[in-house]
N, CA, C and O atoms as a Maestro MAE file, in Angstrom:
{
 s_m_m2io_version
 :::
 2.0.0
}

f_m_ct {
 s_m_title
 :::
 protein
 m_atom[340] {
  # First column is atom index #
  i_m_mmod_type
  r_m_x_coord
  r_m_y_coord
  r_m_z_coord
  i_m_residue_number
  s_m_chain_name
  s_m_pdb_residue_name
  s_m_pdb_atom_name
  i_m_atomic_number
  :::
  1 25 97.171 48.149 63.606 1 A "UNK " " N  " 7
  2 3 97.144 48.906 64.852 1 A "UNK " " CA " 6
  3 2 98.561 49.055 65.399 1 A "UNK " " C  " 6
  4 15 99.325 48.098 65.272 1 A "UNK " " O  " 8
  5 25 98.908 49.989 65.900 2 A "UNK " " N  " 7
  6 3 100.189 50.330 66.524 2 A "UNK " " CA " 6
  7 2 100.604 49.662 67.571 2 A "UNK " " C  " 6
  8 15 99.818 48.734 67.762 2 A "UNK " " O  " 8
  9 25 101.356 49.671 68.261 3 A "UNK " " N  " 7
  10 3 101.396 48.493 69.534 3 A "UNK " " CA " 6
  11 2 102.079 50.143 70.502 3 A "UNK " " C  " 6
  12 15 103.015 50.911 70.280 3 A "UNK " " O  " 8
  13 25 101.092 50.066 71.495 4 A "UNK " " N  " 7
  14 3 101.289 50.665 72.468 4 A "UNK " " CA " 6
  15 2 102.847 50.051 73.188 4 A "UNK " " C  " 6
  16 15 103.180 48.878 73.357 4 A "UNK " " O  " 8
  17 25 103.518 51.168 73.478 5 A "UNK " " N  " 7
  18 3 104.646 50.452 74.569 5 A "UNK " " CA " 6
  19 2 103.929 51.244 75.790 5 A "UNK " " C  " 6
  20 15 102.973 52.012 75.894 5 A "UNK " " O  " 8
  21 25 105.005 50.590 76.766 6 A "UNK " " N  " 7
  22 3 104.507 51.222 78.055 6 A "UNK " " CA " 6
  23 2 104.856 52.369 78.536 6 A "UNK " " C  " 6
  24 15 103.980 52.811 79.280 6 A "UNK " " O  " 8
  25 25 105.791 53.068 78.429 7 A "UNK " " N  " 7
  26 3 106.259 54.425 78.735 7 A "UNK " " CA " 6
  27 2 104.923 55.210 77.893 7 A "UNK " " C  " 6
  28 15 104.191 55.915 78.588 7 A "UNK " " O  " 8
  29 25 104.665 55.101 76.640 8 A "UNK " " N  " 7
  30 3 103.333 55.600 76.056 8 A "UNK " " CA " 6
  31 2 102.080 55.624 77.088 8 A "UNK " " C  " 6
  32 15 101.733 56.604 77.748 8 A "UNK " " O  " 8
  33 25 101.455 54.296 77.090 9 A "UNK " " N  " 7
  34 3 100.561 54.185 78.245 9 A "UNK " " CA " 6
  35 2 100.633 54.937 79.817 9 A "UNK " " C  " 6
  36 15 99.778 55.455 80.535 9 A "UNK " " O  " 8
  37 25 101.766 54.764 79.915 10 A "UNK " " N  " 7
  38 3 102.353 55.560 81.270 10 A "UNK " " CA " 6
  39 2 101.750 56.777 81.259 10 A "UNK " " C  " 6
  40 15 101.171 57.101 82.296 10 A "UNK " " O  " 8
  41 25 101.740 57.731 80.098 11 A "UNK " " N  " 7
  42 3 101.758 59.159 79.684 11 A "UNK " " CA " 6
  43 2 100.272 59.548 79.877 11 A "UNK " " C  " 6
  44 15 99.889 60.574 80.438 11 A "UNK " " O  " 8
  45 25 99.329 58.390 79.223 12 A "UNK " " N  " 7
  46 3 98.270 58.743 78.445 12 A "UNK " " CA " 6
  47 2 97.413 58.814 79.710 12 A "UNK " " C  " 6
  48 15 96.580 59.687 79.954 12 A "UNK " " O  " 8
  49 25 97.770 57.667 80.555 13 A "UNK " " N  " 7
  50 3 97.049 57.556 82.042 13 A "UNK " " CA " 6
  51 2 97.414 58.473 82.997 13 A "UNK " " C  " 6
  52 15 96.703 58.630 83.990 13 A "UNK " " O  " 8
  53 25 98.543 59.173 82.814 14 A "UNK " " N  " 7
  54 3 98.834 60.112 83.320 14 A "UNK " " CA " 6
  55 2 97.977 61.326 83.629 14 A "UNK " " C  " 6
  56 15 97.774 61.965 84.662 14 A "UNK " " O  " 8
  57 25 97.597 61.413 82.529 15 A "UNK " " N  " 7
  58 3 96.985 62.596 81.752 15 A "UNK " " CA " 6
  59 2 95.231 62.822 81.920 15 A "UNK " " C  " 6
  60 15 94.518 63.793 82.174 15 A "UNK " " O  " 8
  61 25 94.992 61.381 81.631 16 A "UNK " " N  " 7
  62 3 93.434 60.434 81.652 16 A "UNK " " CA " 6
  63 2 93.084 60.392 83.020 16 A "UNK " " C  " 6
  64 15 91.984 60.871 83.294 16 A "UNK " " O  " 8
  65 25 94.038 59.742 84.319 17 A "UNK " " N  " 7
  66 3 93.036 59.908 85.390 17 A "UNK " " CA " 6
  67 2 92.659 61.338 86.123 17 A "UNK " " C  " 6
  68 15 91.623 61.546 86.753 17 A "UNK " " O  " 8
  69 25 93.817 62.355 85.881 18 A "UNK " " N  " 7
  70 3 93.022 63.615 86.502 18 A "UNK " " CA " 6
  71 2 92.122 64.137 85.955 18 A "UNK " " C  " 6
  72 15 91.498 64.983 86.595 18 A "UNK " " O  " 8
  73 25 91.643 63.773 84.309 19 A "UNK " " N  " 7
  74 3 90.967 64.372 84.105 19 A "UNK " " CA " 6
  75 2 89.628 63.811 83.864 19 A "UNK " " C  " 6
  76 15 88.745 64.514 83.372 19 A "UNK " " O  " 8
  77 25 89.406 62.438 84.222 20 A "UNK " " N  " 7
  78 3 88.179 61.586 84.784 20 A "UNK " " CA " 6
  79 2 87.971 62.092 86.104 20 A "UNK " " C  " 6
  80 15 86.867 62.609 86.276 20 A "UNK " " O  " 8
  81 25 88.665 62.078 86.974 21 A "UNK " " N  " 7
  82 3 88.613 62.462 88.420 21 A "UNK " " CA " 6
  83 2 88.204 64.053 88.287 21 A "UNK " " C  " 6
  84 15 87.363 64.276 89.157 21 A "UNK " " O  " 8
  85 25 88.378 64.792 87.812 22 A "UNK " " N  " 7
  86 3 87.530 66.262 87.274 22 A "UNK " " CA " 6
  87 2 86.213 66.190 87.035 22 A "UNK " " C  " 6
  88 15 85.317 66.645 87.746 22 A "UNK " " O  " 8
  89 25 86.106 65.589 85.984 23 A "UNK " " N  " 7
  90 3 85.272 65.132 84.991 23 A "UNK " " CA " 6
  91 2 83.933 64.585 85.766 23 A "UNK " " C  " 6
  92 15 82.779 64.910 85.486 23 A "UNK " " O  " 8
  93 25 84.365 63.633 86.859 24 A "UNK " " N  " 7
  94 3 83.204 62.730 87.962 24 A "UNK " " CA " 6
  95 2 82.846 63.647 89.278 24 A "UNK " " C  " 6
  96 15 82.012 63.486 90.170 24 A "UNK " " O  " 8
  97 25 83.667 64.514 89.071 25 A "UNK " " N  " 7
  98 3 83.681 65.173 90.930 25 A "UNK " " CA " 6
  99 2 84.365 64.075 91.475 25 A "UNK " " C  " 6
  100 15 84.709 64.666 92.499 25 A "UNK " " O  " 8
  101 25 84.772 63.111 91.595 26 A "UNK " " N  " 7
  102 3 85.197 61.903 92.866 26 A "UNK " " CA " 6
  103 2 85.748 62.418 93.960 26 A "UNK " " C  " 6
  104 15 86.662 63.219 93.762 26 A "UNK " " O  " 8
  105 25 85.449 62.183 95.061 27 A "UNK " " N  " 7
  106 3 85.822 62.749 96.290 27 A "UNK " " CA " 6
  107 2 87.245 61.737 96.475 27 A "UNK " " C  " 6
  108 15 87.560 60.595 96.140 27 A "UNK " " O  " 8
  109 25 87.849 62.820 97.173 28 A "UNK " " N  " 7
  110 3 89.415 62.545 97.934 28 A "UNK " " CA " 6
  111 2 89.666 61.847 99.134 28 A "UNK " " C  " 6
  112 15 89.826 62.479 100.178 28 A "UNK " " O  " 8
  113 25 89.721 60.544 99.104 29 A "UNK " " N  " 7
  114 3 89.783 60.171 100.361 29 A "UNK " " CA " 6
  115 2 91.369 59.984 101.017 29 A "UNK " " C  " 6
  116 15 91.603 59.301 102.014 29 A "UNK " " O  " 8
  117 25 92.124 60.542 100.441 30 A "UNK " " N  " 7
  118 3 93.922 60.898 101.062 30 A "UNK " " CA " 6
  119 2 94.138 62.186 100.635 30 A "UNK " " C  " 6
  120 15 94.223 62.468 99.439 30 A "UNK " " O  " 8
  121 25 94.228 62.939 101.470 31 A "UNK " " N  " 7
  122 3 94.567 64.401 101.312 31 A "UNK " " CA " 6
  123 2 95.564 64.768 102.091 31 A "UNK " " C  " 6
  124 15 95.872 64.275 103.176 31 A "UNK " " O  " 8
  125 25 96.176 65.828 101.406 32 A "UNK " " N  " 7
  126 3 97.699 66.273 101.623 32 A "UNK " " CA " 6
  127 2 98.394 66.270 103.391 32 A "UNK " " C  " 6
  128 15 97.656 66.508 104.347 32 A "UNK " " O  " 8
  129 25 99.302 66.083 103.492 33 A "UNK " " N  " 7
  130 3 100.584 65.532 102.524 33 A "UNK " " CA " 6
  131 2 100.975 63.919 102.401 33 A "UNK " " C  " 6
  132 15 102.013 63.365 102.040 33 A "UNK " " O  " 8
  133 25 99.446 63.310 102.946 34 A "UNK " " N  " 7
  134 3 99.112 61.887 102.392 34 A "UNK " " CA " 6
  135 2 99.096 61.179 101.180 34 A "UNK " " C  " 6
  136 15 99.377 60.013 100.903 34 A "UNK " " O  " 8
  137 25 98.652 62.271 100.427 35 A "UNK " " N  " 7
  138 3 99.062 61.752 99.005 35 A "UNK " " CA " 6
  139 2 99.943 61.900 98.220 35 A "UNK " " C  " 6
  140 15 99.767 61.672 97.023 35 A "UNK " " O  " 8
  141 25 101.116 62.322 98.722 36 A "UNK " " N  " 7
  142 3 102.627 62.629 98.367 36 A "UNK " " CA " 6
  143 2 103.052 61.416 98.596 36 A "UNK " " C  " 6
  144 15 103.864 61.080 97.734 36 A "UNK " " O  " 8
  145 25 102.839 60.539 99.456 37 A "UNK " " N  " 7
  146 3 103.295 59.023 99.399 37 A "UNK " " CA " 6
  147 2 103.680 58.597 98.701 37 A "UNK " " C  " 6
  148 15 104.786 58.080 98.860 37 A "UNK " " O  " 8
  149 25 102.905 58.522 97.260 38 A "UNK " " N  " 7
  150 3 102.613 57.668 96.301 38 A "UNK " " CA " 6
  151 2 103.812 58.373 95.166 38 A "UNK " " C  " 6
  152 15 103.831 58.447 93.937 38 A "UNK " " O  " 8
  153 25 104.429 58.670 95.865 39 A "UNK " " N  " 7
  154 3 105.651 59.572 94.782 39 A "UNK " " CA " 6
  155 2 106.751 58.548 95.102 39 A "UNK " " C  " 6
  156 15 107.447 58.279 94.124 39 A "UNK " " O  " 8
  157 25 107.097 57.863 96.334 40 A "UNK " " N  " 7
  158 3 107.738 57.365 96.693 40 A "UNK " " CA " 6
  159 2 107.782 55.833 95.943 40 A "UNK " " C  " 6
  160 15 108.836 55.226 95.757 40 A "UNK " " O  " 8
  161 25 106.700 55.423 95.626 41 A "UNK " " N  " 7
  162 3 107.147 54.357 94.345 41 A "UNK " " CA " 6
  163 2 107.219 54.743 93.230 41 A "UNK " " C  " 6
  164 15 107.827 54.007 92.453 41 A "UNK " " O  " 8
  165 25 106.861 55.546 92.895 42 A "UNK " " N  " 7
  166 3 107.133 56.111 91.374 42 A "UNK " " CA " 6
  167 2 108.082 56.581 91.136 42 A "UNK " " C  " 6
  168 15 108.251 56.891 89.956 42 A "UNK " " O  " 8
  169 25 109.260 56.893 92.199 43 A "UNK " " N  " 7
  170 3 110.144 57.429 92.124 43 A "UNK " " CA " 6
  171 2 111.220 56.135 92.314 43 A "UNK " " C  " 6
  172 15 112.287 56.259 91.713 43 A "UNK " " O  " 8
  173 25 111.051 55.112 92.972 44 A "UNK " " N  " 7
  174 3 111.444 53.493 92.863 44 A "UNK " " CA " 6
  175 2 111.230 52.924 91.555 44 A "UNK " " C  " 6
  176 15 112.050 52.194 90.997 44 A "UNK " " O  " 8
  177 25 110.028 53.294 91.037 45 A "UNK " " N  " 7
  178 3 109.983 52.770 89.529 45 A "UNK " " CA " 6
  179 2 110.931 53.211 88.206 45 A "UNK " " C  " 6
  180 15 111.481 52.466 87.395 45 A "UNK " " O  " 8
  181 25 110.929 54.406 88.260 46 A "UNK " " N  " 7
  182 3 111.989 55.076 87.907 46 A "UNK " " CA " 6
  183 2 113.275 54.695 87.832 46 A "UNK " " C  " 6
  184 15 113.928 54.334 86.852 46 A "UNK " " O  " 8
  185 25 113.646 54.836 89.218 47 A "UNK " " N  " 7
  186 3 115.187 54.392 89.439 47 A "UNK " " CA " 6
  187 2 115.320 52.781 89.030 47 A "UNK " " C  " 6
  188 15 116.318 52.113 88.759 47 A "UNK " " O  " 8
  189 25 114.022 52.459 89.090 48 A "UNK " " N  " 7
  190 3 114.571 50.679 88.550 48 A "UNK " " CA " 6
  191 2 114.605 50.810 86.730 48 A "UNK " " C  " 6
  192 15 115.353 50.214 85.955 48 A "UNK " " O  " 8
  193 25 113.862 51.489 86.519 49 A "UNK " " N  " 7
  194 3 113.811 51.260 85.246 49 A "UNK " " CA " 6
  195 2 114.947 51.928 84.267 49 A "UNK " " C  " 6
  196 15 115.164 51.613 83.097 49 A "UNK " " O  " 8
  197 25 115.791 53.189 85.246 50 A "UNK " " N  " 7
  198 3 116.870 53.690 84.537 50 A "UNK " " CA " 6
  199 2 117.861 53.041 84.452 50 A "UNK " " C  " 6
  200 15 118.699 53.257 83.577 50 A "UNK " " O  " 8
  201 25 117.994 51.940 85.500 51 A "UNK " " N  " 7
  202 3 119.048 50.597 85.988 51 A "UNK " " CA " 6
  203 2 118.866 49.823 84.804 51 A "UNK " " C  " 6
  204 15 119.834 49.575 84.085 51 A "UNK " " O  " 8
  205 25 117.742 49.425 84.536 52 A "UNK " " N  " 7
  206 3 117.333 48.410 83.366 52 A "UNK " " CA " 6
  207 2 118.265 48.834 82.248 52 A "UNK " " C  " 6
  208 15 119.196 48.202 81.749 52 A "UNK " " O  " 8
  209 25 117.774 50.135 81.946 53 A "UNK " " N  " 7
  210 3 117.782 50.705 80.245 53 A "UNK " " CA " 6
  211 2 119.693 50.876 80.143 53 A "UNK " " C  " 6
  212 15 120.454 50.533 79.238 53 A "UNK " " O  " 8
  213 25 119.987 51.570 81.531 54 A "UNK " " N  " 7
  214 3 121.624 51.720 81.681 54 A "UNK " " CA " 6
  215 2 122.172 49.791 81.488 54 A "UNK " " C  " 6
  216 15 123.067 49.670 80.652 54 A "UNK " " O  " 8
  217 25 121.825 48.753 82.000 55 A "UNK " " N  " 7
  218 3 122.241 47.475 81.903 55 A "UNK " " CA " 6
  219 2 122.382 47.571 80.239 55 A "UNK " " C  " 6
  220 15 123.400 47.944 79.656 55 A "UNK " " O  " 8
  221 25 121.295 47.207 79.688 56 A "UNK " " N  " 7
  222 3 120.930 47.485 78.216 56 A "UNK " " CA " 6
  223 2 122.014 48.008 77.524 56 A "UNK " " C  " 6
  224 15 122.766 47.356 76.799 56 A "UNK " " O  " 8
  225 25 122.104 49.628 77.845 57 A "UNK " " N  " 7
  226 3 123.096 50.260 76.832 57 A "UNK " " CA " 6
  227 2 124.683 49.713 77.464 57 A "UNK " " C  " 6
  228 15 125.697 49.731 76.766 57 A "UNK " " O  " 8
  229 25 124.666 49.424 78.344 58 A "UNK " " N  " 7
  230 3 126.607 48.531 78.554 58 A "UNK " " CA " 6
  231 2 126.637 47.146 77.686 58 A "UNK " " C  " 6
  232 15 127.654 46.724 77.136 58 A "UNK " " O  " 8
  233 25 125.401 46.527 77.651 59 A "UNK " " N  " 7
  234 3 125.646 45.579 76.987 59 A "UNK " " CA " 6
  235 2 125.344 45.217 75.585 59 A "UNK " " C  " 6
  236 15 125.170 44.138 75.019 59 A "UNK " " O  " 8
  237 25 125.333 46.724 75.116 60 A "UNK " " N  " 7
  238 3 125.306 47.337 73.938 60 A "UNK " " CA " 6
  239 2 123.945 46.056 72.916 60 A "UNK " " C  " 6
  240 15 124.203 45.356 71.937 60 A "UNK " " O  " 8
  241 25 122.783 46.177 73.557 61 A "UNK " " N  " 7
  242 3 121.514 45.252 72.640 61 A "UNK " " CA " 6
  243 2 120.556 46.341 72.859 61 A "UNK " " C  " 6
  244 15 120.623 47.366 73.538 61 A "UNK " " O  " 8
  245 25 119.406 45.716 71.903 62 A "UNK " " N  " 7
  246 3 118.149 46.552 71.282 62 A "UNK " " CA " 6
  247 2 117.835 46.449 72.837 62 A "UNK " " C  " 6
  248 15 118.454 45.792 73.674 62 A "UNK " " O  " 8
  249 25 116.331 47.544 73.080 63 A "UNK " " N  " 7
  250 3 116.102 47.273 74.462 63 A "UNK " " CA " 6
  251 2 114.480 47.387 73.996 63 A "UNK " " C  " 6
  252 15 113.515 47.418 74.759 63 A "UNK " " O  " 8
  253 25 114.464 47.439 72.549 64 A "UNK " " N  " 7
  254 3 112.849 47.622 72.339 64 A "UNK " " CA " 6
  255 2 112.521 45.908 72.731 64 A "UNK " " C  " 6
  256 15 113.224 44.897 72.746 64 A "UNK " " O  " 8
  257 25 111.196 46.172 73.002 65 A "UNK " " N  " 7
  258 3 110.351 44.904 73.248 65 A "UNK " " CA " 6
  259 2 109.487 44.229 72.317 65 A "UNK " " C  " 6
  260 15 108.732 43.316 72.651 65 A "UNK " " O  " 8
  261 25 109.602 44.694 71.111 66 A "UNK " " N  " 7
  262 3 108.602 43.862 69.856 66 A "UNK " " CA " 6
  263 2 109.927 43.859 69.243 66 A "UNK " " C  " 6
  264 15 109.955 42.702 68.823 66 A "UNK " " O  " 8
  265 25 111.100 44.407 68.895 67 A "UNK " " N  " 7
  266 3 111.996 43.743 67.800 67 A "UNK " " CA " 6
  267 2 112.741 42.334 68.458 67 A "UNK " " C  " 6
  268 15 112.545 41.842 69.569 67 A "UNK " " O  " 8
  269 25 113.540 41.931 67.516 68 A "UNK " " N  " 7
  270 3 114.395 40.301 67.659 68 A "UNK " " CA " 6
  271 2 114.868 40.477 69.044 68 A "UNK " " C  " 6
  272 15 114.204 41.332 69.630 68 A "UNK " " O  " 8
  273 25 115.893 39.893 69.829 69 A "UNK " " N  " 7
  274 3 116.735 40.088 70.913 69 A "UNK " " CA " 6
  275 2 117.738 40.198 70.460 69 A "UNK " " C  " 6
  276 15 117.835 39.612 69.382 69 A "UNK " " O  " 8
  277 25 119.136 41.020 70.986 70 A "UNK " " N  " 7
  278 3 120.555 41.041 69.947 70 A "UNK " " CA " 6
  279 2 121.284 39.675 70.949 70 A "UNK " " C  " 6
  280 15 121.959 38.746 70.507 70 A "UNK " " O  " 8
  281 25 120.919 39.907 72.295 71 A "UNK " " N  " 7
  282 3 121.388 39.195 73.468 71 A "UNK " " CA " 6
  283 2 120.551 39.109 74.621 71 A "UNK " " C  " 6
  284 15 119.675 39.936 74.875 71 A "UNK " " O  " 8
  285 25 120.987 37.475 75.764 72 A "UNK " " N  " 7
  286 3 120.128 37.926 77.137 72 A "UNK " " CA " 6
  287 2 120.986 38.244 78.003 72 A "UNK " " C  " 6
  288 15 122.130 37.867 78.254 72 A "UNK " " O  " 8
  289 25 120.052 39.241 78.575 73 A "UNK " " N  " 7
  290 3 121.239 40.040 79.703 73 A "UNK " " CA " 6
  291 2 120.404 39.420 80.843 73 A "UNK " " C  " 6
  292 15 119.179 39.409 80.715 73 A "UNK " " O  " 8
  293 25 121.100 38.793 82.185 74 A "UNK " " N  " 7
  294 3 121.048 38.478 83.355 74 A "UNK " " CA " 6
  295 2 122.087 39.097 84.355 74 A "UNK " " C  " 6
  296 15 122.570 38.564 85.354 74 A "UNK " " O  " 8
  297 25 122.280 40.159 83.923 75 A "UNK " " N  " 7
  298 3 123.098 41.414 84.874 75 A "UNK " " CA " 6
  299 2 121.862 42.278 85.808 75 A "UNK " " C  " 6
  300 15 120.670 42.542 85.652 75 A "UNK " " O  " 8
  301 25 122.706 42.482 86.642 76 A "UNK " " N  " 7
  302 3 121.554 43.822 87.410 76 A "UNK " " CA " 6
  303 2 120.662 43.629 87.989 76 A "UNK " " C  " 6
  304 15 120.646 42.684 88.778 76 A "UNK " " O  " 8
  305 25 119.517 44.494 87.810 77 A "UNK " " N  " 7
  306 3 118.058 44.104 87.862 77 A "UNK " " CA " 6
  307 2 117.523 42.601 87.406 77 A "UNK " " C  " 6
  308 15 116.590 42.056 87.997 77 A "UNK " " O  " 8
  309 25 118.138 42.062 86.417 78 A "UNK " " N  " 7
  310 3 117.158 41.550 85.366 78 A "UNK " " CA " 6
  311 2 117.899 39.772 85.816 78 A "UNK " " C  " 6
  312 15 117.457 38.696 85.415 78 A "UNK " " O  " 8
  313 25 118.919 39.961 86.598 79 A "UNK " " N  " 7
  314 3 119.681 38.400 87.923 79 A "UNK " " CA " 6
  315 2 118.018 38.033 88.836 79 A "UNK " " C  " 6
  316 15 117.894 36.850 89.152 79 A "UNK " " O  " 8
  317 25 117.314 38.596 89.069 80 A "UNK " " N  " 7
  318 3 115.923 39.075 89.837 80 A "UNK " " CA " 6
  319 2 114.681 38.519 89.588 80 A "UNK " " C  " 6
  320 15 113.803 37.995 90.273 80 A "UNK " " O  " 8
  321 25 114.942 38.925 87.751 81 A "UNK " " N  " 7
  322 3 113.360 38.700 87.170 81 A "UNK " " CA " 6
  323 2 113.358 37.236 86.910 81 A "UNK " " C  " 6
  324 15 114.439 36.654 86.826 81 A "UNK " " O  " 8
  325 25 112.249 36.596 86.778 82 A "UNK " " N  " 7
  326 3 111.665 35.804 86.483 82 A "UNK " " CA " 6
  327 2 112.053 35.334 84.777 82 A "UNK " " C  " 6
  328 15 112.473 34.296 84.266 82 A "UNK " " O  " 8
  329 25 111.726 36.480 84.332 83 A "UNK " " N  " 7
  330 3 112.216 36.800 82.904 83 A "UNK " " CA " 6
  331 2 113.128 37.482 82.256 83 A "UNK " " C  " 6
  332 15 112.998 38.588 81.732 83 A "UNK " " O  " 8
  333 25 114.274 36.646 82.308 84 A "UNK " " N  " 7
  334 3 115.763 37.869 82.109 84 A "UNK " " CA " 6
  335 2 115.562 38.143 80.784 84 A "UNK " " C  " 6
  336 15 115.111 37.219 80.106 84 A "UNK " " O  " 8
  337 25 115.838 39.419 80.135 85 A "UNK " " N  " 7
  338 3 115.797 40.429 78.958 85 A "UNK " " CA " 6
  339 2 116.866 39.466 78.163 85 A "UNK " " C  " 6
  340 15 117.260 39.779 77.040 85 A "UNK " " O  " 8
  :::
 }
 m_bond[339] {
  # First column is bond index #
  i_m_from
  i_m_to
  i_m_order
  :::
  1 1 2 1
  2 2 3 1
  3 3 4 2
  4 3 5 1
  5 5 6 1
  6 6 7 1
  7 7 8 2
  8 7 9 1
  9 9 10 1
  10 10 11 1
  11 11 12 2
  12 11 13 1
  13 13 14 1
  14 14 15 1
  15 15 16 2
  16 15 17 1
  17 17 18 1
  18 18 19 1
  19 19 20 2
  20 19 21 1
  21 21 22 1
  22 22 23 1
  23 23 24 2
  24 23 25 1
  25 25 26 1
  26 26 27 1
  27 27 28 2
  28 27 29 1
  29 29 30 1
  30 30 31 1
  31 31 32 2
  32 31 33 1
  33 33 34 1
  34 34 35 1
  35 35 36 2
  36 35 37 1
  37 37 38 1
  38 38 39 1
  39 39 40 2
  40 39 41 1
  41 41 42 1
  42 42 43 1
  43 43 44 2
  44 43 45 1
  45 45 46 1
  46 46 47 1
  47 47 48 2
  48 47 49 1
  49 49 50 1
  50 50 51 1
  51 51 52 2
  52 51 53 1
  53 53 54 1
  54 54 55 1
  55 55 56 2
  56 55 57 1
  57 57 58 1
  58 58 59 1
  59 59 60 2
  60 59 61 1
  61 61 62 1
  62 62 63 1
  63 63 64 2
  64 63 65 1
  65 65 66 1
  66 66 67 1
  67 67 68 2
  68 67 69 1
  69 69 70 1
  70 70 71 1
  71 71 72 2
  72 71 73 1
  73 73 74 1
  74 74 75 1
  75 75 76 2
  76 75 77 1
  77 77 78 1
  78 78 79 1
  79 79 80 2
  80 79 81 1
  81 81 82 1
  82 82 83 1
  83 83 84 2
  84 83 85 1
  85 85 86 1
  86 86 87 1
  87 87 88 2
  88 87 89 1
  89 89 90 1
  90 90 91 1
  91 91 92 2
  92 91 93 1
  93 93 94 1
  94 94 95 1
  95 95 96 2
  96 95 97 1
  97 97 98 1
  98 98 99 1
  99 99 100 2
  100 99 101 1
  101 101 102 1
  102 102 103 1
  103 103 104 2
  104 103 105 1
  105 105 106 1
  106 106 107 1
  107 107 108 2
  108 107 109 1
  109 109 110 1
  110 110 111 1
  111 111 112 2
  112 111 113 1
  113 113 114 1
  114 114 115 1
  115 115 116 2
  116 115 117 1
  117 117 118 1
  118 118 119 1
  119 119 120 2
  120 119 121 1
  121 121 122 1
  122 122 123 1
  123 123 124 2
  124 123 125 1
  125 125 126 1
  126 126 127 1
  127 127 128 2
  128 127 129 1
  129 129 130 1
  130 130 131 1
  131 131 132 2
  132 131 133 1
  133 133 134 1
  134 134 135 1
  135 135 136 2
  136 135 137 1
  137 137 138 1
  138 138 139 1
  139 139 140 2
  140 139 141 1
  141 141 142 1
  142 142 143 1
  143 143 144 2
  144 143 145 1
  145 145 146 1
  146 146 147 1
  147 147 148 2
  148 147 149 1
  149 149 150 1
  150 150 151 1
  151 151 152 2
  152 151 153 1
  153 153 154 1
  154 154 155 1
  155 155 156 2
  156 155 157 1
  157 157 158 1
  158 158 159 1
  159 159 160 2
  160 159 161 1
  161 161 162 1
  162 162 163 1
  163 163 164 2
  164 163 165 1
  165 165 166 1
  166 166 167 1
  167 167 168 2
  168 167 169 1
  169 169 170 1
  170 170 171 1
  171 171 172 2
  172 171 173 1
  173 173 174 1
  174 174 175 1
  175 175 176 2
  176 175 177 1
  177 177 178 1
  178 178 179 1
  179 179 180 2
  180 179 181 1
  181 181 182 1
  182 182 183 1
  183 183 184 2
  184 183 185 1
  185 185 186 1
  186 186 187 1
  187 187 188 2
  188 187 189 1
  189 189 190 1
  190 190 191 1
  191 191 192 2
  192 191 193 1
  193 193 194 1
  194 194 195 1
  195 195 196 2
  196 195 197 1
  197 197 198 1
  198 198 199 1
  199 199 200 2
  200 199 201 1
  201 201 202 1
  202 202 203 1
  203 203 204 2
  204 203 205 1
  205 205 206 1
  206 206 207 1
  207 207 208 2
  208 207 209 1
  209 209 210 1
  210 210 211 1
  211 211 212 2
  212 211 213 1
  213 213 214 1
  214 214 215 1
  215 215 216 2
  216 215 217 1
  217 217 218 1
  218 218 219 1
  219 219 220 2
  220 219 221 1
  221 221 222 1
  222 222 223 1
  223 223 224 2
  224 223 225 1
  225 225 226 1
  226 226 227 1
  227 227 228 2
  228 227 229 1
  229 229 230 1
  230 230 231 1
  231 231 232 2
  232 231 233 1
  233 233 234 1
  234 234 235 1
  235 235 236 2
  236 235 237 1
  237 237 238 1
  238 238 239 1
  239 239 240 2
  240 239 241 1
  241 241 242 1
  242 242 243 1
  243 243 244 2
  244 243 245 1
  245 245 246 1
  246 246 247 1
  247 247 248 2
  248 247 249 1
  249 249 250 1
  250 250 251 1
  251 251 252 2
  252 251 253 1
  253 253 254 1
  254 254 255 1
  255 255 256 2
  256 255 257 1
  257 257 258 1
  258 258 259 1
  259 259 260 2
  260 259 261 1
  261 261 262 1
  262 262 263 1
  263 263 264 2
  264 263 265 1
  265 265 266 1
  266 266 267 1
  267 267 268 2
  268 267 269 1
  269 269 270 1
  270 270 271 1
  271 271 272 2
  272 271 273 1
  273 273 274 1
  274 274 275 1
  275 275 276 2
  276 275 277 1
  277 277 278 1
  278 278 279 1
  279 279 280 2
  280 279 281 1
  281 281 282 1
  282 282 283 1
  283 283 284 2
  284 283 285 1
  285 285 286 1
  286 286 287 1
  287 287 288 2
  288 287 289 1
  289 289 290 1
  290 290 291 1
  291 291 292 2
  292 291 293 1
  293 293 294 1
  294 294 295 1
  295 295 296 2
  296 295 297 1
  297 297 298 1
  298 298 299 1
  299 299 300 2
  300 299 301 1
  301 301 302 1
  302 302 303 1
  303 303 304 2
  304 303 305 1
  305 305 306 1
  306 306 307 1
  307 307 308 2
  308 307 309 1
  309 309 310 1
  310 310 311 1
  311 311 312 2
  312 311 313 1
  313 313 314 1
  314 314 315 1
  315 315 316 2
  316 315 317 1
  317 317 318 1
  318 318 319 1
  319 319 320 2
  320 319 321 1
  321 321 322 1
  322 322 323 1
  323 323 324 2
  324 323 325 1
  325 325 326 1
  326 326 327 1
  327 327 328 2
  328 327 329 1
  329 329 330 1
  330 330 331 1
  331 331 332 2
  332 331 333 1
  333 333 334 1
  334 334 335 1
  335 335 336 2
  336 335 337 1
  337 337 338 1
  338 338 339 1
  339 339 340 2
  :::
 }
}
């Protein structure tokens, strides 16, 4: 079996809940321009995660998550986590 990464999953759910939410009728209980909100972390997620991948490429290591590690980076974002890369 393939190993899903997450930017993949990201896509697929992307794609998957509008078209369950079609699919059911489900009624809307945040309607416009209430549900523009929700752009506002996704757009935080983003910017954290371009921070990540930019740390990564300065400190010139793999940034995939199933191969070896080349190095741990505790720069940036990742001074934060729980689990430095």
């Amino acid at each position: 079996m393939q190993k899903l990464l997450p930017p993949i999953l990201l896509f697929l759910f992307v794609i998957l809940m509008p078209v369950v939410c079609w699919l059911t009728a489900a009624p809307h209980f945040i309607y416009y321009p209430f549900n523009l909100l929700g752009l506002v972390p996704i757009a935080l997620g983003f910017a954290l995660d371009k921070s990540g991948s930019t740390i990564f490429a300065k400190e010139e290591t793999n940034i995939m998550t199933f191969n070896k590690p080349d190095k741990l980076v505790e720069a940036g974002v990742f001074q934060y986590t729980r689990n430095p890369m």
